[in-house]
C-alpha positions as CSV (number, residue, x, y, z in Angstrom):
1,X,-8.5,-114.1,16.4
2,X,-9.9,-111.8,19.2
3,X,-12.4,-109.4,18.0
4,X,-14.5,-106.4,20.0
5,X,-17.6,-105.3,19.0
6,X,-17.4,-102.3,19.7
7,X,-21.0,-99.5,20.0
8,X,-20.5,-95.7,18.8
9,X,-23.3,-93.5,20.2
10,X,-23.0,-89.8,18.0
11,X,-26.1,-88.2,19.6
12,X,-27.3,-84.6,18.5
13,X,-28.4,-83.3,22.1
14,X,-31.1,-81.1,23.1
15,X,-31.2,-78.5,26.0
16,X,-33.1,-80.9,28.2
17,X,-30.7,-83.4,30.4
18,X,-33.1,-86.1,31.0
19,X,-33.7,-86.3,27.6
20,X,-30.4,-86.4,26.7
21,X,-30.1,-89.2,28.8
22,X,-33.1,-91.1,28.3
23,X,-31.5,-91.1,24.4
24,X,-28.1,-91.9,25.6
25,X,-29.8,-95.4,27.2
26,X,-31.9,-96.0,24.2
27,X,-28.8,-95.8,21.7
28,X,-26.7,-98.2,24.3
29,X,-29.7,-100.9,24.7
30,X,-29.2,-100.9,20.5
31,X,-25.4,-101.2,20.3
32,X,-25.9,-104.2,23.0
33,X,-28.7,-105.7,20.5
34,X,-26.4,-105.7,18.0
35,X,-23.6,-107.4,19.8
36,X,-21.9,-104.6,21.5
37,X,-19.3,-105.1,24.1
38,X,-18.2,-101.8,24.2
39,X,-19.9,-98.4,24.1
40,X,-18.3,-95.0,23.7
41,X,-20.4,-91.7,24.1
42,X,-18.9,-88.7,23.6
43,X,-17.9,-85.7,24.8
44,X,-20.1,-84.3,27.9
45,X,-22.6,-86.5,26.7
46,X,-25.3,-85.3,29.1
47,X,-26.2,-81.8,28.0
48,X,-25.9,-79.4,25.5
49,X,-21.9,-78.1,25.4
50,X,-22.0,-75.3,27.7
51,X,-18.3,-73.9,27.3
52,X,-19.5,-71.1,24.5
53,X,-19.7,-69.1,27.2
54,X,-18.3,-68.0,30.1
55,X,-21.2,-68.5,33.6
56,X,-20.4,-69.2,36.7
57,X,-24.5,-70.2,36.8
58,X,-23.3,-73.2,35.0
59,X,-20.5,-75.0,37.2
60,X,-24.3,-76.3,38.7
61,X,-24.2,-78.8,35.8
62,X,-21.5,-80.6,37.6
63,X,-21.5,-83.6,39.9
64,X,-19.7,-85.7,42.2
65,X,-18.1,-89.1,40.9
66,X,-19.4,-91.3,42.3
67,X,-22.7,-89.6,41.7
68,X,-26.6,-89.3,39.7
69,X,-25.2,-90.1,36.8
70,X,-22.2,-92.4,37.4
71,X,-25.3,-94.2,38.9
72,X,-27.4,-94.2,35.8
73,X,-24.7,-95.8,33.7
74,X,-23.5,-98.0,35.9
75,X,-26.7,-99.7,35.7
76,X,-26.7,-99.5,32.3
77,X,-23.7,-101.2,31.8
78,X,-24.7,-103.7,34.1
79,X,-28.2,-104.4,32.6
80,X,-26.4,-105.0,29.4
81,X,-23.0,-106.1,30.4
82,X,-21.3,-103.8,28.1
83,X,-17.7,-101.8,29.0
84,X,-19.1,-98.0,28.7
85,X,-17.1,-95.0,28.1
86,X,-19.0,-91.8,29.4
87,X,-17.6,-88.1,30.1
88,X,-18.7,-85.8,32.7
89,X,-18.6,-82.8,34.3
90,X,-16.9,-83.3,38.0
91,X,-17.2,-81.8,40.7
92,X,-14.3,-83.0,42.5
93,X,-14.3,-80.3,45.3
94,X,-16.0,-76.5,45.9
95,X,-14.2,-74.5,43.1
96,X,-12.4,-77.2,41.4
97,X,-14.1,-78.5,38.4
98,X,-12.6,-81.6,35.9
99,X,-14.3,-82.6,32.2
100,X,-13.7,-86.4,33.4
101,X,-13.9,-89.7,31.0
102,X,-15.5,-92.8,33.8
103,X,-15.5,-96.5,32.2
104,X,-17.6,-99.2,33.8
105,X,-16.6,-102.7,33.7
106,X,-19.6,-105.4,32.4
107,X,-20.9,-105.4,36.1
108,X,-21.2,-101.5,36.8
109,X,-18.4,-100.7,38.5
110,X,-16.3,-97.9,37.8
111,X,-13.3,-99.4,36.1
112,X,-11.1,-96.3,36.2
113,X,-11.6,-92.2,34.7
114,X,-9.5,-90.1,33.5
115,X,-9.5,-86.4,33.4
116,X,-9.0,-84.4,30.2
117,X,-5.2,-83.3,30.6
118,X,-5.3,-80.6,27.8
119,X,-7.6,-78.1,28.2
120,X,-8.4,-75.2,25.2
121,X,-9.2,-72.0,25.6
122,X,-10.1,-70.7,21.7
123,X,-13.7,-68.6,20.8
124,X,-16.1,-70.6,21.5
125,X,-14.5,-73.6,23.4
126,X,-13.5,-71.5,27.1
127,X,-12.5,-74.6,28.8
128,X,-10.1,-73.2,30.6
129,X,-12.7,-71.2,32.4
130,X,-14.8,-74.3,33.5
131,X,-12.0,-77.0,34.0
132,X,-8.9,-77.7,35.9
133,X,-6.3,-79.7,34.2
134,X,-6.6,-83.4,35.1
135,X,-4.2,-85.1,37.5
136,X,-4.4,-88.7,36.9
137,X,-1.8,-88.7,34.0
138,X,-1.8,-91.0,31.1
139,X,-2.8,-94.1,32.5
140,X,-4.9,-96.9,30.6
141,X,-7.9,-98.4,32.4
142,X,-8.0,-101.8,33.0
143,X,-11.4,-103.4,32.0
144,X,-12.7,-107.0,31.5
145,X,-11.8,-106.2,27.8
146,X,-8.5,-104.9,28.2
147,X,-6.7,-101.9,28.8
148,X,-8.7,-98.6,27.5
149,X,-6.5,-95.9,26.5
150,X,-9.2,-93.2,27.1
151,X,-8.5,-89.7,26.4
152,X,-10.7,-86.6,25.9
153,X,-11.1,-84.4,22.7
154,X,-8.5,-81.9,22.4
155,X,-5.7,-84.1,24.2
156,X,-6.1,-85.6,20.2
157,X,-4.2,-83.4,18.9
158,X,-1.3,-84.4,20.8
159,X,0.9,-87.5,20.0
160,X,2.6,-87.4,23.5
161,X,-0.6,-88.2,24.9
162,X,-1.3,-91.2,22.7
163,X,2.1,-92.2,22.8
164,X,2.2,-92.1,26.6
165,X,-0.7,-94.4,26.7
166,X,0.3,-96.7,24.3
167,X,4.4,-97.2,26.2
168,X,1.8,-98.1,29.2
169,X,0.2,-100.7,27.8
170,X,-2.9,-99.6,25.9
171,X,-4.5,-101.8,23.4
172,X,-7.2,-99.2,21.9
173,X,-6.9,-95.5,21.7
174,X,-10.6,-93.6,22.3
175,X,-11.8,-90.0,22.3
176,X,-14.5,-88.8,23.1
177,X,-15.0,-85.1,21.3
178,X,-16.9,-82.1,20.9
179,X,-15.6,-80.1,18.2
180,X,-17.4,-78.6,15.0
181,X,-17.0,-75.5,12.6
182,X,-18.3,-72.2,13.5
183,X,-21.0,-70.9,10.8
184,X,-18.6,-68.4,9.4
185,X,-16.2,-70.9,8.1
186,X,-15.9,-71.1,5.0
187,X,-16.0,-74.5,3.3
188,X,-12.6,-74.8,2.4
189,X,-11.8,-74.0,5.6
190,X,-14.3,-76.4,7.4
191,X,-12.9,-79.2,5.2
192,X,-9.0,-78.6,6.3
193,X,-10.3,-78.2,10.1
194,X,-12.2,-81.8,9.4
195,X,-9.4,-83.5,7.6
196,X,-7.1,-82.3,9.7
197,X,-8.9,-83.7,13.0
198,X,-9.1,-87.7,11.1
199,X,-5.4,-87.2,10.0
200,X,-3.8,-86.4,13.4
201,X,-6.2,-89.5,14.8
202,X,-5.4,-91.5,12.2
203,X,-1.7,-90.6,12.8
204,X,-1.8,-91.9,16.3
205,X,-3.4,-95.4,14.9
206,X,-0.1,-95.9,13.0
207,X,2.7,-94.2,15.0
208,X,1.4,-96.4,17.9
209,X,0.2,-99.5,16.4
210,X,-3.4,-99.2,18.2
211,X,-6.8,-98.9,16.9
212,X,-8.3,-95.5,17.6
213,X,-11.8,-94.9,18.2
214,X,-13.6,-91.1,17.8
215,X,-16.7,-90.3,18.8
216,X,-18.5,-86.8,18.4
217,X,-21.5,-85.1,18.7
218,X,-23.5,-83.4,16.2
219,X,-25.8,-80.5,15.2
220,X,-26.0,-77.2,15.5
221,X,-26.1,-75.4,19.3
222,X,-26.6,-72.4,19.5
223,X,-24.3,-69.9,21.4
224,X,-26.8,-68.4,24.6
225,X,-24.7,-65.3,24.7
226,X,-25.6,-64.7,21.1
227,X,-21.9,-63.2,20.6
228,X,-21.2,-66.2,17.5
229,X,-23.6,-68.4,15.6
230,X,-23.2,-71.3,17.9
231,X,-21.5,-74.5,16.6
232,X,-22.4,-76.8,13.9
233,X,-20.4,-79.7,15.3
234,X,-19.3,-82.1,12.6
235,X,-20.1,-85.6,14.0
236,X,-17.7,-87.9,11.4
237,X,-17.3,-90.3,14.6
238,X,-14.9,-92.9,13.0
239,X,-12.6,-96.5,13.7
240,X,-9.0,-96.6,12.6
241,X,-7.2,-99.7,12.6
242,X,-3.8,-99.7,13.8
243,X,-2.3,-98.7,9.9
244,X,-4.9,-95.5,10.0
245,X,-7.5,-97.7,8.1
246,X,-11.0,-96.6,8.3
247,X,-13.1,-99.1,9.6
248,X,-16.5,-97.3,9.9
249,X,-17.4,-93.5,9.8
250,X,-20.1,-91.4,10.5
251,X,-22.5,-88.9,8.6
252,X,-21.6,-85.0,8.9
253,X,-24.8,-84.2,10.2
254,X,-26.8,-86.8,11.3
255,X,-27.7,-88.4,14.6
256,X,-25.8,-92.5,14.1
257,X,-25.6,-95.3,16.2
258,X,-22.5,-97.9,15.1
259,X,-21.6,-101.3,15.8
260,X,-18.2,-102.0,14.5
261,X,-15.9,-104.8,15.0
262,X,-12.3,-104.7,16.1
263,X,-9.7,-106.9,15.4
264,X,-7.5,-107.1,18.7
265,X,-4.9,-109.3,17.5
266,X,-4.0,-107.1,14.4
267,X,-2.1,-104.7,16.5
268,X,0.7,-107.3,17.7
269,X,0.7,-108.2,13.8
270,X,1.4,-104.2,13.0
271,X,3.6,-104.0,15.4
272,X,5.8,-106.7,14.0
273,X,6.2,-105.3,10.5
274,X,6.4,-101.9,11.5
275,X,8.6,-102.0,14.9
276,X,8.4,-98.3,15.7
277,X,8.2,-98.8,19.5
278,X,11.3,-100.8,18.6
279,X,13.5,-98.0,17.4
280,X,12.5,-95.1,19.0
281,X,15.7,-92.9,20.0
282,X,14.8,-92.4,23.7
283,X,18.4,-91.4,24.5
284,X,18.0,-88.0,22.2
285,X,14.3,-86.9,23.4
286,X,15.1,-85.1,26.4
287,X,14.1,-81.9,24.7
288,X,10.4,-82.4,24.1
289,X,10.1,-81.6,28.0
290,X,11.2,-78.2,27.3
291,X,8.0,-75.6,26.0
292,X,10.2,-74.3,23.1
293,X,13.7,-75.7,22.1
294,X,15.9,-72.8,20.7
C-alpha cells in the first residue's frame, strides 16, 4: 500500500508579514516532526487577506516568482525535505498581478505553480480588482510524490476544474482557501454557506475518484475600509478520500496544525467499482463550452 503523510497548516494570521511567516515555518518544521511528506498552506498565506478592499497601495504586497519568498520556502522544503504547497501574490509584470499556487519538490526547487483560474468578484472578496485570470490551464504538477492537482479556492466550486485535472492525470485534488461568513450572517445561513463548501469538495473526491485536500485560514480580519465587519473565516480545513470520506477536519475557529495519512492506492481501487471516467458521454458535452445553453 502507498501512503502520504500529508501536513495541513490552518494558520489565523496577523497584520505583520514576517510574523506570518516566521509561524508559517514553525507549523511546517511540526508537520515534518510528525512524518509529514507533504505540506499545504493556504490561501495567501503570507498576510492578512487584503481583497476587502479595493487599494491600488496594496499591489506592493506582491512579488516576483522566483522571488523573497519563493526563497524562504524553498529552503524550507529543502531543510525538511517535504513537497510544499504555498500561494502567493505575483507580480508577473508592471500591472499584471496573479493569486499564484508554487509547489517545491523535497530539494527546493519549484516543482510547478498554478495560477487561480476563477477569480470572484462578491462584497468583500474584489479579486477581480487585484488579479488577472491565470494562464497556465489545468495542469497537475509533477512532484517527487506524484502529480498535485493544485487549484486555488474559488476554482472549488467548479467540477470542470477538478475534472480537467483529474482526465490529466492527477492523483490528489488540493485547495488552498480563504473564505468565511460575514458577521451579519445569520447562523442558518453560515451553516448552508459551510456545508455547502465540504459538499461541492467532497463531490469532486467522488465524481473523480481522488482524494481532496482543503486547507483554510481562520479568525476574524477586520475590513480597513470599515464599510463591513470584516470576515470571520471558517477554518474547517479537511481530507476526503476518493468516496467523499472525511479523513481529518479542522476546528471552526481555532488555529490547527494536521498530519494525516493518505492512502494512494485507494483511488485505482475506487475507480474500479465505480468506473465513472469509464462512461462518461464525451460525444454529447459539447454544450458546457457554451456560457448558457438555451
Amino acid at each position: 500500500m502507498r501512503t502520504i503523510k500529508v501536513g495541513l497548516i490552518q494558520q489565523a494570521n496577523t497584520p505583520d508579514r514576517r510574523t506570518n511567516m516566521l509561524n508559517l515555518a514553525e507549523s511546517i518544521a511540526a508537520c515534518a516532526a510528525h512524518g509529514a511528506q507533504l505540506v499545504v498552506l493556504q490561501e495567501l498565506h503570507n498576510t492578512l487577506y487584503f481583497c476587502q478592499t479595493e487599494d491600488t497601495r496594496l499591489f506592493d504586497l506582491a512579488e516576483p516568482i522566483p522571488g523573497p519568498s519563493t526563497g524562504f520556502y524553498a529552503e524550507l522544503a529543502a531543510t525538511h525535505g517535504i513537497v510544499l504547497v504555498t500561494s502567493l501574490f505575483e507580480k508577473r509584470a508592471p500591472g499584471l498581478y496573479h493569486n499564484t499556487a508554487v509547489v517545491f519538490d523535497r530539494d527546493g526547487s519549484i516543482a510547478g505553480k498554478y495560477r487561480k483560474m476563477h477569480i470572484p468578484d462578491d462584497p468583500a472578496y474584489y479579486e477581480k480588482f487585484y488579479f488577472t485570470p491565470g494562464d497556465l490551464g489545468f495542469q497537475p504538477i509533477q512532484t517527487s510524490l506524484g502529480k498535485l492537482g493544485v487549484l486555488v479556492c474559488w476554482d472549488q466550486w467548479y467540477p470542470e476544474a477538478a475534472r480537467l485535472m483529474a482526465l490529466r492525470g492527477a492523483e490528489l485534488l488540493i485547495y488552498p482557501t480563504a473564505i468565511g461568513w460575514e458577521s451579519s450572517d445569520t447562523d442558518e445561513e453560515k451553516s448552508r454557506q459551510l456545508g455547502a463548501w465540504v459538499i461541492s469538495q467532497r463531490g469532486h473526491a467522488v465524481a473523480n475518484g481522488l482524494p481532496v485536500i482543503s486547507v483554510n485560514r481562520v479568525g476574524h480580519e477586520p475590513d480597513p475600509s470599515g464599510q463591513t465587519r470584516g470576515i470571520q473565516f471558517w477554518g474547517n480545513s479537511f481530507v476526503a478520500g476518493p468516496q467523499g470520506e472525511i479523513l481529518a477536519q479542522a476546528s471552526n475557529v481555532e488555529p490547527q496544525v494536521m498530519v494525516v495519512e493518505v492512502d494512494m492506492d485507494r483511488s485505482e481501487n475506487v475507480r474500479r467499482w465505480w468506473p465513472f471516467l469509464r462512461d462518461r458521454r464525451i460525444d454529447a458535452y459539447d454544450s458546457i463550452l457554451k456560457r448558457f445553453d438555451d
